[in-house]
Short mmCIF file of the C-alpha atoms (twelve columns), coordinates in Angstrom:
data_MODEL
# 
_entry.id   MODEL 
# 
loop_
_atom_site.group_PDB 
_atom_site.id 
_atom_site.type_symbol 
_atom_site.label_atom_id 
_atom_site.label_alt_id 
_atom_site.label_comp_id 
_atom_site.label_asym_id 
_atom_site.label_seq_id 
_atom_site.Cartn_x 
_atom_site.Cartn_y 
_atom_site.Cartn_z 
_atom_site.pdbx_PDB_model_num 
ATOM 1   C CA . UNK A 1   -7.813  2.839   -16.975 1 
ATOM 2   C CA . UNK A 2   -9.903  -0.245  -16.073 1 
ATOM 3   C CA . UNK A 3   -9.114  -3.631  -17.536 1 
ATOM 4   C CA . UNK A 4   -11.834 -6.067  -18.491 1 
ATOM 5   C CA . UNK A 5   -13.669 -7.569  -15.034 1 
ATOM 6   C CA . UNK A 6   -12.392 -10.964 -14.629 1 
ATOM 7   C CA . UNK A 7   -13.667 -13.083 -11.820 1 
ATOM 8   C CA . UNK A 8   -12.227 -13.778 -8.257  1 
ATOM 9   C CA . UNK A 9   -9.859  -16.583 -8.082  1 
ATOM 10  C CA . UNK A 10  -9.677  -18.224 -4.786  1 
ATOM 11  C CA . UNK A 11  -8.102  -21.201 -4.086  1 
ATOM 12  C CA . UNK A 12  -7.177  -23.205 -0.700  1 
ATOM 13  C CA . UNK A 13  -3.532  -24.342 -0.792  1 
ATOM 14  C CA . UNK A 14  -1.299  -25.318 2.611   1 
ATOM 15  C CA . UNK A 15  2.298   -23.293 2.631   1 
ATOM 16  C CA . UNK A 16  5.328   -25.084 3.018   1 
ATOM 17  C CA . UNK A 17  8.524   -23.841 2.007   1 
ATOM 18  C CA . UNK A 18  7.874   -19.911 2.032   1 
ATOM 19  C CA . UNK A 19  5.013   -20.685 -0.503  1 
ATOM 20  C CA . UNK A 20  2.092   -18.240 0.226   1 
ATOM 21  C CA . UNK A 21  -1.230  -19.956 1.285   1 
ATOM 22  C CA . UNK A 22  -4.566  -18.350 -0.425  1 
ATOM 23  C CA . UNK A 23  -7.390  -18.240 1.533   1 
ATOM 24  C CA . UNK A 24  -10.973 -16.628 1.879   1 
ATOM 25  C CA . UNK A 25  -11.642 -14.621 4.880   1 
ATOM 26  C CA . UNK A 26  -13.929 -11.209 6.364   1 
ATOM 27  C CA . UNK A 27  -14.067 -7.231  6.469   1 
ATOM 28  C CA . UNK A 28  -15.554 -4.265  8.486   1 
ATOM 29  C CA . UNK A 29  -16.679 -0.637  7.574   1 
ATOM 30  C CA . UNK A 30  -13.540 0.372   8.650   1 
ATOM 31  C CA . UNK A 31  -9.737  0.426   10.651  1 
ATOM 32  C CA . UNK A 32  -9.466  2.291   13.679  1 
ATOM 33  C CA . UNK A 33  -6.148  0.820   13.585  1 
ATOM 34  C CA . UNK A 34  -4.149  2.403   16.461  1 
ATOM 35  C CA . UNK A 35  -1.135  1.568   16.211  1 
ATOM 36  C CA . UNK A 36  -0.907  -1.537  18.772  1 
ATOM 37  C CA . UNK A 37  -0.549  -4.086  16.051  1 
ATOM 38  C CA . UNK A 38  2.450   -3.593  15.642  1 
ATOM 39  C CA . UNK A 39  5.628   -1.243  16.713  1 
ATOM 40  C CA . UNK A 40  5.802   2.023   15.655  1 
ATOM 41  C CA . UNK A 41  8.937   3.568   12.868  1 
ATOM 42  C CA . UNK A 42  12.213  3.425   14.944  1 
ATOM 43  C CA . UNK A 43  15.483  5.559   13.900  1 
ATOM 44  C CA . UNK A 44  17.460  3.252   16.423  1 
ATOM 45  C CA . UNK A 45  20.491  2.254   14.944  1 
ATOM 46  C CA . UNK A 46  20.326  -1.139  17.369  1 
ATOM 47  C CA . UNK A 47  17.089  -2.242  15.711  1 
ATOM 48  C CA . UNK A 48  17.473  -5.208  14.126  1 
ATOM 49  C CA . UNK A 49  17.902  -5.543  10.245  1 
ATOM 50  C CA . UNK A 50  16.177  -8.169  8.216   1 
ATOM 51  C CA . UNK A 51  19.012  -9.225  5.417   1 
ATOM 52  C CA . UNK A 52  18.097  -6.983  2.738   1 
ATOM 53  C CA . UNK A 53  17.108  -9.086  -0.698  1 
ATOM 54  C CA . UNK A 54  17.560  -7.723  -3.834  1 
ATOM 55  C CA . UNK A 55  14.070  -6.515  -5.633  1 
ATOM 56  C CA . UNK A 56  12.209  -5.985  -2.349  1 
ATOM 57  C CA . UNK A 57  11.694  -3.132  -0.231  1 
ATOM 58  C CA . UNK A 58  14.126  -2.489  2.934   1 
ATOM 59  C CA . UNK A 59  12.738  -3.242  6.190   1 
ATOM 60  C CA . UNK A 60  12.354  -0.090  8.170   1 
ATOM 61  C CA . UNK A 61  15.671  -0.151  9.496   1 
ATOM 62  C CA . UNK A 62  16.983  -0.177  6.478   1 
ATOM 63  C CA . UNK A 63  14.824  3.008   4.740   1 
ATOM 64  C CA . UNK A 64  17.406  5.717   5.063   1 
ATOM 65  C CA . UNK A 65  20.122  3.611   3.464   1 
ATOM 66  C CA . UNK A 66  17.990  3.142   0.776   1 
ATOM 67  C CA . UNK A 67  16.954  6.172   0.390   1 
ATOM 68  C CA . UNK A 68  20.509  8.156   0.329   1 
ATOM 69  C CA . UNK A 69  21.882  5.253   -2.060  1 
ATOM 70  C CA . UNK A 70  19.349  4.851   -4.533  1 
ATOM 71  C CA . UNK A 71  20.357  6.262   -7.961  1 
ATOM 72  C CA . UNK A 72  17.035  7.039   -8.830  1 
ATOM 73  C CA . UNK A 73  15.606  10.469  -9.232  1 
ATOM 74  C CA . UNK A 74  12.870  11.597  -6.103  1 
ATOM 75  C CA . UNK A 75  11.790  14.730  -5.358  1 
ATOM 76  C CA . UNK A 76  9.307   16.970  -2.891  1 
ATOM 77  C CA . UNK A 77  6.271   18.349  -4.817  1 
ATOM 78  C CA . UNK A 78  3.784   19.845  -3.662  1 
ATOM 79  C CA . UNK A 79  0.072   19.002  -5.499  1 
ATOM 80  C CA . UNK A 80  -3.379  21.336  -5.211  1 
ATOM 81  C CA . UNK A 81  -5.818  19.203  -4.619  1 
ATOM 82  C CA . UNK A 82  -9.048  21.863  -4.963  1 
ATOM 83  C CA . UNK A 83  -11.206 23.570  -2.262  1 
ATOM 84  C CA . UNK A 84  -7.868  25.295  -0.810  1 
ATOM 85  C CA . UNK A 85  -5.831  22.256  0.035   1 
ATOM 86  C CA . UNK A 86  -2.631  21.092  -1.119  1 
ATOM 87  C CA . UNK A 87  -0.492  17.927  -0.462  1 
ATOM 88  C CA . UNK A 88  3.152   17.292  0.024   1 
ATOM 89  C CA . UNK A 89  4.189   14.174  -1.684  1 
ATOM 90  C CA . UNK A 90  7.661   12.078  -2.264  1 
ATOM 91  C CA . UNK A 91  7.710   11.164  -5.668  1 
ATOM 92  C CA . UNK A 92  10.560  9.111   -7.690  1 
ATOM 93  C CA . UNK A 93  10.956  8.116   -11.312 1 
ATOM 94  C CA . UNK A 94  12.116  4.811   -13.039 1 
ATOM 95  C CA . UNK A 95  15.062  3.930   -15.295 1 
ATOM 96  C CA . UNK A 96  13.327  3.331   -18.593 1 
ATOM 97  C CA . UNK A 97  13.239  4.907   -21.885 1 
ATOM 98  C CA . UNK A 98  9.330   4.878   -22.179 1 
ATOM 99  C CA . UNK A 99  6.533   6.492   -20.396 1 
ATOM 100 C CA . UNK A 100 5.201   4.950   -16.925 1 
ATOM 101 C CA . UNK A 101 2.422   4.138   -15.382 1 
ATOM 102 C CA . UNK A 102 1.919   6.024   -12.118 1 
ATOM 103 C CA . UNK A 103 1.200   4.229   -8.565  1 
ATOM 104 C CA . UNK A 104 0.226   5.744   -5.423  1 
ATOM 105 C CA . UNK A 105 1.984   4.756   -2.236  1 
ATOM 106 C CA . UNK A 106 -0.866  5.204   0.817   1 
ATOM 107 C CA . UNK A 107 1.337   5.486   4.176   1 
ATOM 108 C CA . UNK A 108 0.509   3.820   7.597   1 
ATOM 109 C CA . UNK A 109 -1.079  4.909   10.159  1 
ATOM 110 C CA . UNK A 110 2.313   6.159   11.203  1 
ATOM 111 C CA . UNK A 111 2.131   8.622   8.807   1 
ATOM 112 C CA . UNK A 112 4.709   9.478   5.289   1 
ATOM 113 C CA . UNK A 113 7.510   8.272   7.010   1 
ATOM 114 C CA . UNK A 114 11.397  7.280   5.555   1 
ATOM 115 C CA . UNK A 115 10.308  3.525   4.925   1 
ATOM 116 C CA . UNK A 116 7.566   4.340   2.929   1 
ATOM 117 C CA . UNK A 117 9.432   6.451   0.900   1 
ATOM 118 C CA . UNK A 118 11.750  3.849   0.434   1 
ATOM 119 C CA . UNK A 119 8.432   1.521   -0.637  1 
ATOM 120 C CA . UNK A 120 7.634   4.345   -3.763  1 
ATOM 121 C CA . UNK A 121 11.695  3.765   -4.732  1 
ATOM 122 C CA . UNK A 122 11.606  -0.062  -5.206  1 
ATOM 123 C CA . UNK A 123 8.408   0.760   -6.906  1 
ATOM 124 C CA . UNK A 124 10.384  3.166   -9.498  1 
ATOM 125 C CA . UNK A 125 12.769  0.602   -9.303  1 
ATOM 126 C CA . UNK A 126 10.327  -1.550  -10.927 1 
ATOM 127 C CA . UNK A 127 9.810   0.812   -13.705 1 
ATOM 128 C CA . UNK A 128 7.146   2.918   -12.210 1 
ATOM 129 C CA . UNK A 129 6.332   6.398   -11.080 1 
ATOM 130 C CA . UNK A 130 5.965   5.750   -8.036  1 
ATOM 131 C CA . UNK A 131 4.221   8.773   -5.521  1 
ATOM 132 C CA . UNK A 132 3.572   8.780   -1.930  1 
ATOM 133 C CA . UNK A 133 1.079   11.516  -0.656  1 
ATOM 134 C CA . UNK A 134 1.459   13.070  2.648   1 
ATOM 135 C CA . UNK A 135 -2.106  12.776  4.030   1 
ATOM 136 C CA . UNK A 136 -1.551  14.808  6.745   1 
ATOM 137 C CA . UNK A 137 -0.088  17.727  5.222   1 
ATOM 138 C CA . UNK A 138 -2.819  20.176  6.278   1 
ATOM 139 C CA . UNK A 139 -2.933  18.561  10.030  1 
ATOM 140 C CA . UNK A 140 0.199   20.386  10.688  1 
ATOM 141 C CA . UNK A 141 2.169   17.412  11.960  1 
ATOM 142 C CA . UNK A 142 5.946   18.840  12.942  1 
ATOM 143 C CA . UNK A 143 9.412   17.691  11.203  1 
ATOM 144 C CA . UNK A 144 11.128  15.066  12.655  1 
ATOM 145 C CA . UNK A 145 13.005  11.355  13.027  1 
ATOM 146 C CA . UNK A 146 10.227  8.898   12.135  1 
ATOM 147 C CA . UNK A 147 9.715   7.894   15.870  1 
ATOM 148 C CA . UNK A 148 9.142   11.105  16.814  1 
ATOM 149 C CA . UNK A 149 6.351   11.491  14.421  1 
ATOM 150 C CA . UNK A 150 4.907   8.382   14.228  1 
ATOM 151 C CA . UNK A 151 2.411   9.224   17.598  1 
ATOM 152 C CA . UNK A 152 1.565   12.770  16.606  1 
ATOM 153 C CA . UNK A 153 0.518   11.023  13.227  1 
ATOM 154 C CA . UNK A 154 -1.387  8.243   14.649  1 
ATOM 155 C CA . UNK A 155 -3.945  10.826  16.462  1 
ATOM 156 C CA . UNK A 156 -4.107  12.865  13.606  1 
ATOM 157 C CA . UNK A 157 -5.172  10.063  11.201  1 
ATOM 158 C CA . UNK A 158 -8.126  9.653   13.543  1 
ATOM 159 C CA . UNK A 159 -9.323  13.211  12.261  1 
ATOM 160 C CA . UNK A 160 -9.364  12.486  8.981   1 
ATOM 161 C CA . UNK A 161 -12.819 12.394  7.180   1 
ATOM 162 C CA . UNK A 162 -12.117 9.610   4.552   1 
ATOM 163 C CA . UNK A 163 -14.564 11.376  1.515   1 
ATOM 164 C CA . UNK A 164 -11.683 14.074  1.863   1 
ATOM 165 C CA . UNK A 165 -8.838  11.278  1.994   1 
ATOM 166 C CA . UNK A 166 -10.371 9.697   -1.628  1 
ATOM 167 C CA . UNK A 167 -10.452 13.138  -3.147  1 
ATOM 168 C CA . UNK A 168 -7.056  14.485  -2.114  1 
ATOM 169 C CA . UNK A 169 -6.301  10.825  -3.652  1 
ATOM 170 C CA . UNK A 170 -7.978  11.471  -6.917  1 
ATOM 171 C CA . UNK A 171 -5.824  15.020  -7.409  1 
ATOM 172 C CA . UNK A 172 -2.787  13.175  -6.470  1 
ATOM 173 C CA . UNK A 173 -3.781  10.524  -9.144  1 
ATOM 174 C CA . UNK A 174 -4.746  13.508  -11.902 1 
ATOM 175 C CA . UNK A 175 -1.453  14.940  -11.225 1 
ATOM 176 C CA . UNK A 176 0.806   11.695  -11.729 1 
ATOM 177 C CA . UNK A 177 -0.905  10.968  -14.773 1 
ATOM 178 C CA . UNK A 178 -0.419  14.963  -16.025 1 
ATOM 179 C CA . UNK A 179 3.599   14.371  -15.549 1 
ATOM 180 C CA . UNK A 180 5.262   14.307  -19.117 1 
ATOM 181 C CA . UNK A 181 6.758   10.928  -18.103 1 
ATOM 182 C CA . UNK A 182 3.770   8.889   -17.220 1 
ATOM 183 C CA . UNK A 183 1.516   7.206   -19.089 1 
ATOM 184 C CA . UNK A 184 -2.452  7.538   -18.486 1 
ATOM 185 C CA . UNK A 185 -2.987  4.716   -16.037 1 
ATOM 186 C CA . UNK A 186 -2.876  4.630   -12.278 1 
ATOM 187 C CA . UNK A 187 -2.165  2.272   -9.271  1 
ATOM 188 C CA . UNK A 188 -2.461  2.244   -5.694  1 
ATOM 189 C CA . UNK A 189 -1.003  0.760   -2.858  1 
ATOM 190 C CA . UNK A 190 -1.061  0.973   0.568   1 
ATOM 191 C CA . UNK A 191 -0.205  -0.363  3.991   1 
ATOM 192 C CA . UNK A 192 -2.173  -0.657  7.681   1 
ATOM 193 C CA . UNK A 193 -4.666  1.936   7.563   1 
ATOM 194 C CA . UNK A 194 -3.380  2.703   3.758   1 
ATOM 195 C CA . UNK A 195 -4.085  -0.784  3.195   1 
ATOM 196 C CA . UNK A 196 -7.849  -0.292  3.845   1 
ATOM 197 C CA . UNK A 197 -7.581  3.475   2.006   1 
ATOM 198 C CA . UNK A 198 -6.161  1.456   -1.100  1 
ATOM 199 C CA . UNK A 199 -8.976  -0.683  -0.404  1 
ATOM 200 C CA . UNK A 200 -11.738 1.959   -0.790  1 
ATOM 201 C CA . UNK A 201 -10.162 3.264   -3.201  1 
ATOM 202 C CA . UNK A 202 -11.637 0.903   -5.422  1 
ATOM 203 C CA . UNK A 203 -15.181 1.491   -4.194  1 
ATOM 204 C CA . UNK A 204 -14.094 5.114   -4.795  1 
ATOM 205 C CA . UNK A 205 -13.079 5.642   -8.604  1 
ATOM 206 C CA . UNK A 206 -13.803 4.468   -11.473 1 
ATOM 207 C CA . UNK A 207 -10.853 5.095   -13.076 1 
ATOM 208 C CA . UNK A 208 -8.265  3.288   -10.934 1 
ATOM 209 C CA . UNK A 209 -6.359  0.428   -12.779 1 
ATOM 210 C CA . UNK A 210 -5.568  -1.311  -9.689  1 
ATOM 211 C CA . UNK A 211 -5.104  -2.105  -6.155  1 
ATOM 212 C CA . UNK A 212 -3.423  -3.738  -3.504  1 
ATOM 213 C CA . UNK A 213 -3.837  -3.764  0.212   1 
ATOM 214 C CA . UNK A 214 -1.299  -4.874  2.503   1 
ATOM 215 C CA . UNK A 215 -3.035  -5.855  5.738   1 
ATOM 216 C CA . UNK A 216 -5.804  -3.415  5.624   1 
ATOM 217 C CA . UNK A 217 -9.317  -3.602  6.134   1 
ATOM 218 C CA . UNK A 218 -12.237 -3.902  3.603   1 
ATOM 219 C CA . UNK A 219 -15.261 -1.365  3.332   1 
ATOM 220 C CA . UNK A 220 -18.195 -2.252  3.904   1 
ATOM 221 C CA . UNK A 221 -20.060 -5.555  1.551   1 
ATOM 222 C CA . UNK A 222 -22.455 -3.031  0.917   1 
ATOM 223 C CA . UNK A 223 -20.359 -0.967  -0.808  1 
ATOM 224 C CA . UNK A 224 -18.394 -2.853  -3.041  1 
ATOM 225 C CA . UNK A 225 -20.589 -3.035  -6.310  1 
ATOM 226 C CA . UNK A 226 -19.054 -0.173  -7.381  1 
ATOM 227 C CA . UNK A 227 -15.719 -1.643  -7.337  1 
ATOM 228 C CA . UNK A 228 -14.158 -2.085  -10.778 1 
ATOM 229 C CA . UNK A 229 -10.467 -2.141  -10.216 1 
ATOM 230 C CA . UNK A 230 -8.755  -5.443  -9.831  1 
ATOM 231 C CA . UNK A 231 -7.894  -5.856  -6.060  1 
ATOM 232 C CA . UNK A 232 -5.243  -7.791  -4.707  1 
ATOM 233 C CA . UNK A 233 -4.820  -8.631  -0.703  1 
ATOM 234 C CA . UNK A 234 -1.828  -9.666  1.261   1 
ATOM 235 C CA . UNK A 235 -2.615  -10.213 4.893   1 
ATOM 236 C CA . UNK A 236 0.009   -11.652 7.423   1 
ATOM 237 C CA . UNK A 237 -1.902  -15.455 9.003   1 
ATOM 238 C CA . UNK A 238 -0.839  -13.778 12.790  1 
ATOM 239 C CA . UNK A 239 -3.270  -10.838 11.783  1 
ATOM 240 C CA . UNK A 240 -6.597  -11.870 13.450  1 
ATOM 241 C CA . UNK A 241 -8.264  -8.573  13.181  1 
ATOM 242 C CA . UNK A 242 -7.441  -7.983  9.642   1 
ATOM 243 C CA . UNK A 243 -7.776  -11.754 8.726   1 
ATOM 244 C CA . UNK A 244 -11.074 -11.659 10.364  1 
ATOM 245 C CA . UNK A 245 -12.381 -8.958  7.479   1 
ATOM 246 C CA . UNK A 246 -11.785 -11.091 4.579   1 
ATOM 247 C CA . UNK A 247 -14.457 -13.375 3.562   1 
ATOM 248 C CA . UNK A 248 -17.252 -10.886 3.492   1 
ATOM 249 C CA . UNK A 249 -15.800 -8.973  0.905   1 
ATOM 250 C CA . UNK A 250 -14.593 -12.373 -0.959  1 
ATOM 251 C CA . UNK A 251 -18.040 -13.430 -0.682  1 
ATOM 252 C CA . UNK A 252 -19.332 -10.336 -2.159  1 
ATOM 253 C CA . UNK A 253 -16.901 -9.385  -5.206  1 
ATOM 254 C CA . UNK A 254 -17.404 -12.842 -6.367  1 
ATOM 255 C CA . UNK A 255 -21.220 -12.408 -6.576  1 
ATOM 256 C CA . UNK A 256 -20.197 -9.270  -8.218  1 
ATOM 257 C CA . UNK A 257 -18.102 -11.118 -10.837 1 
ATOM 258 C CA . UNK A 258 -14.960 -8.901  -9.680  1 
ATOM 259 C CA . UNK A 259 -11.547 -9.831  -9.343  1 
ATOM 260 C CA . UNK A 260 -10.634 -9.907  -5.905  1 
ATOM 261 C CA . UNK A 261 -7.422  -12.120 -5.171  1 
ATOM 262 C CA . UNK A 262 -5.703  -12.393 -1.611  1 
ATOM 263 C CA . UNK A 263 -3.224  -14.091 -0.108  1 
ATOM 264 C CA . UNK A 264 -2.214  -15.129 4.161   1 
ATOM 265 C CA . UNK A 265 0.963   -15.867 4.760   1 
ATOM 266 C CA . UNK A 266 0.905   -18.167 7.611   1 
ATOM 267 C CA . UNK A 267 3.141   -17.468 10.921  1 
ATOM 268 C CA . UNK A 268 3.440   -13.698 9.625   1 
ATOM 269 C CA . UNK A 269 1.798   -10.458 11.645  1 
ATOM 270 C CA . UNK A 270 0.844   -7.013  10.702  1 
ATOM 271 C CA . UNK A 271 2.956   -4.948  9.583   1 
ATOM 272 C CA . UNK A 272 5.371   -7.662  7.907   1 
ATOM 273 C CA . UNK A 273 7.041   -5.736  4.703   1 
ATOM 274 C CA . UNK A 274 8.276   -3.045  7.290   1 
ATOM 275 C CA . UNK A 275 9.183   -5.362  9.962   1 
ATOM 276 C CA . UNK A 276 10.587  -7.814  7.772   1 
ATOM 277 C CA . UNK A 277 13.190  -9.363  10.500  1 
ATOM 278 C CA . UNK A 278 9.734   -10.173 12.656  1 
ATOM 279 C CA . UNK A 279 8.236   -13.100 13.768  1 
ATOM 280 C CA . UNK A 280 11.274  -16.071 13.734  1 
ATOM 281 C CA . UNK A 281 11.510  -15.576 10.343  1 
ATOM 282 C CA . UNK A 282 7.377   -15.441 8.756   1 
ATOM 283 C CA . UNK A 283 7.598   -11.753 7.970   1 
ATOM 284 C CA . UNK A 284 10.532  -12.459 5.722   1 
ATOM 285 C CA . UNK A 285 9.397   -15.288 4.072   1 
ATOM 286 C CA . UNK A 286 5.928   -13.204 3.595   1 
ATOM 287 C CA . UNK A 287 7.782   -10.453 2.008   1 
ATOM 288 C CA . UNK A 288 9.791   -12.220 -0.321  1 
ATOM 289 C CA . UNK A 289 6.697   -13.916 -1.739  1 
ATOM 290 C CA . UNK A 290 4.136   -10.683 -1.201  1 
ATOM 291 C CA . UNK A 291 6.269   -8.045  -3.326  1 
ATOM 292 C CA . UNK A 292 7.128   -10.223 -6.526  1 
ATOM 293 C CA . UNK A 293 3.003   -10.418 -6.170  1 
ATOM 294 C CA . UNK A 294 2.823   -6.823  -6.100  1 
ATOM 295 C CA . UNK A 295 4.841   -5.804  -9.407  1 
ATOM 296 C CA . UNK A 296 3.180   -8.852  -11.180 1 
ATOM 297 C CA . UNK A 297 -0.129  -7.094  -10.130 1 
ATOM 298 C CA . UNK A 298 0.593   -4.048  -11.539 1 
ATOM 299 C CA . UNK A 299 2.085   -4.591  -14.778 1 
ATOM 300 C CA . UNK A 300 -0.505  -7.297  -15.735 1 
ATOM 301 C CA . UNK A 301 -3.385  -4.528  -15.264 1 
ATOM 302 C CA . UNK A 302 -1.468  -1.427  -16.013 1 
ATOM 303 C CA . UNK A 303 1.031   -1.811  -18.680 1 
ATOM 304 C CA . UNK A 304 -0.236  -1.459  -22.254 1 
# 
């Protein structure tokens, strides 16, 4: 359900402290991201841990912890998404006594792996229903530890056309808001090359409520009239090749009278939610400040 358009707020602030510095910056047609920004999912138990904070997402060495602690309910489903295709997603339910709304969970480049699935539990942790689609169900991509898959997934993403991505999105969407538990409103988020799908997204439906994109890339200026949803963007100040796609579509949605707010946390790369115990510290302070962000995001659009 869209909320009244309200226009972009940008503002120019310096960060000091772990507060987050708001900036204007550019964006491409689209992210061949391939990987190299940053390392790929690791099941090493010698990887290092970023101290886990209460109300955020693990890092990635923490996922599977999460995940086989977490006292909420999550499940394999499988959704039909027309023309003879069908998704497997991860999807977990809140603690509350009322009806949800529903966010989608868009998975690197690196495919649906254990740390995103531990993303959709904070998100149920934070009272919504939270699902994460596996985009490359129909590519065939084998079982396995996360850095196993992680290169199979990166050259399958490549063969993805992205009109197909958006509508395997849209069923995933329809069936979320179909659940008995969830109310009629939808969310997206998504990270790396989900960051840019969460992204189009918005140039993609009408009936999104919202949107974030962690370090992902814009779609084209062009293309952005029809966006609707409110879009929020967290981008790590390290990031040149994402940073460098943010002021064209600033530029743009604020001609357009949309709400397009973003934030660079200085000193922090790509990648910096998963890799939270990352550069000396930024990709920490970045997280702490980016999810908080996130939630506020959501329930301001999507909650009645």
């Amino acid at each position: 359900m869209r909320t009244k358009d309200r226009g972009v707020r940008i503002g120019m602030t310096f960060c000091l402290a772990g507060l987050a510095c708001t900036t204007n910056k550019i964006v491409p047609t689209s992210d061949s991201h391939s990987g190299t920004d940053h390392a790929p999912p690791s099941n090493s138990t010698t990887m290092a841990t970023a101290p886990q904070t209460q109300g955020l997402p693990p890092d990635a060495a923490g996922a599977l912890s999460r995940l086989g602690s977490s006292p909420r309910h999550g499940e394999w489903v499988t959704v039909r998404t027309g023309g003879g295709d069908s998704l497997r997603a991860w999807v977990v339910y809140p603690e509350r006594s009322t009806k949800a709304p529903v966010i989608l969970v868009v998975h690197e480049v690196f495919g649906l792996s254990s740390w995103v699935r531990s993303v959709a539990d904070q998100l149920a942790a934070d009272g919504f229903i939270a699902i994460a689609p596996d985009l490359l169900t129909m590519k065939n991509v084998p079982e396995g530890p996360d850095s196993v898959v992680a290169p199979l997934a990166v050259a399958a993403i490549r063969s993805l056309d992205p009109a197909w991505v958006q509508r395997q999105l849209d069923a995933v969407a329809q069936y979320g808001m179909s659940l008995p538990a969830a109310q009629k409103r939808y969310g997206i988020v998504g990270f790396c090359w989900g960051g840019g799908i969460s992204f189009a997204h918005a140039v993609h439906s009408a009936s999104l409520g919202a949107s974030v994109v962690y370090y992902g890339v814009s779609p084209a200026t062009t293309d952005l009239e029809s966006v609707r949803a409110p879009i929020l963007g967290l981008y790590g100040g390290s990031d040149a090749r994402v940073d460098a796609t943010i002021p064209p579509a600033d530029s743009a949605l604020r001609r357009l009278g949309r709400t397009y707010e973003h934030t660079v946390f200085p000193g922090a790369g790509h990648g910096f939610l998963r890799q939270q115990s990352g550069m000396d510290g930024a990709n920490l302070v970045a997280a702490r400040a980016a999810w908080p962000a996130t939630v506020a995001w959501f329930r301001k659009y999507l909650e009645p």
